[in-house]
C-alpha positions, 0 to 999 in steps of 0.5 A, a space after each residue: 247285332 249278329 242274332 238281328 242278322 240271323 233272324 232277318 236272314 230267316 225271314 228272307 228265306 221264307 219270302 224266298 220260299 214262298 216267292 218260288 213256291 208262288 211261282 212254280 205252283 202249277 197245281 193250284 195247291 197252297 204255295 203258302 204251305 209248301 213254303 213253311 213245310 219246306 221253311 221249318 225243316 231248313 230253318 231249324 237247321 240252320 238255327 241249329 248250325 248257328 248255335 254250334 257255331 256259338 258255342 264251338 268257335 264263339 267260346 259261348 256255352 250251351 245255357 248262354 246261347 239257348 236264349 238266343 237259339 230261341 229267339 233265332 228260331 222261334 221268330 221267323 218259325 213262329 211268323 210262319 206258322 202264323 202264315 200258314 195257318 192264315 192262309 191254309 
């Protein structure tokens, strides 16, 4: 249920990215890529941080929690990608 949660937190922040980066884009520049440019190096992060947590305070290992490290990052990350390369 936990890794469920993550993952929807991570496709929340980058609707909430690109929602600011459509509503601040003065320039007429591509919000969708300034969303995933500013989204990846955050989400990466905070996958990272939730894996450290995994394995620091949960008592996981690291080849327990590398599956789901995965999944935490690739989805959202992945979906993003998608994104941008749609809409570049």
């Amino acid at each position: 249920m936990h890794t469920l949660k993550v993952i929807a937190a991570g496709f929340a922040l980058l609707g909430a990215l690109h929602f600011l980066a459509r509503r601040l884009n003065r320039g007429g520049g591509n919000p969708t890529g300034v969303a995933v440019k500013l989204f990846l190096p955050l989400w990466l992060l905070a996958s990272l941080v939730n894996l450290w947590v995994g394995v620091n305070h949960a008592g996981y290992t690291l080849l327990q929690e590398m599956p789901f490290f995965t999944l935490v990052f690739g989805l959202p990350a992945g979906f993003a990608i998608l994104l941008f390369l749609r809409f570049r």
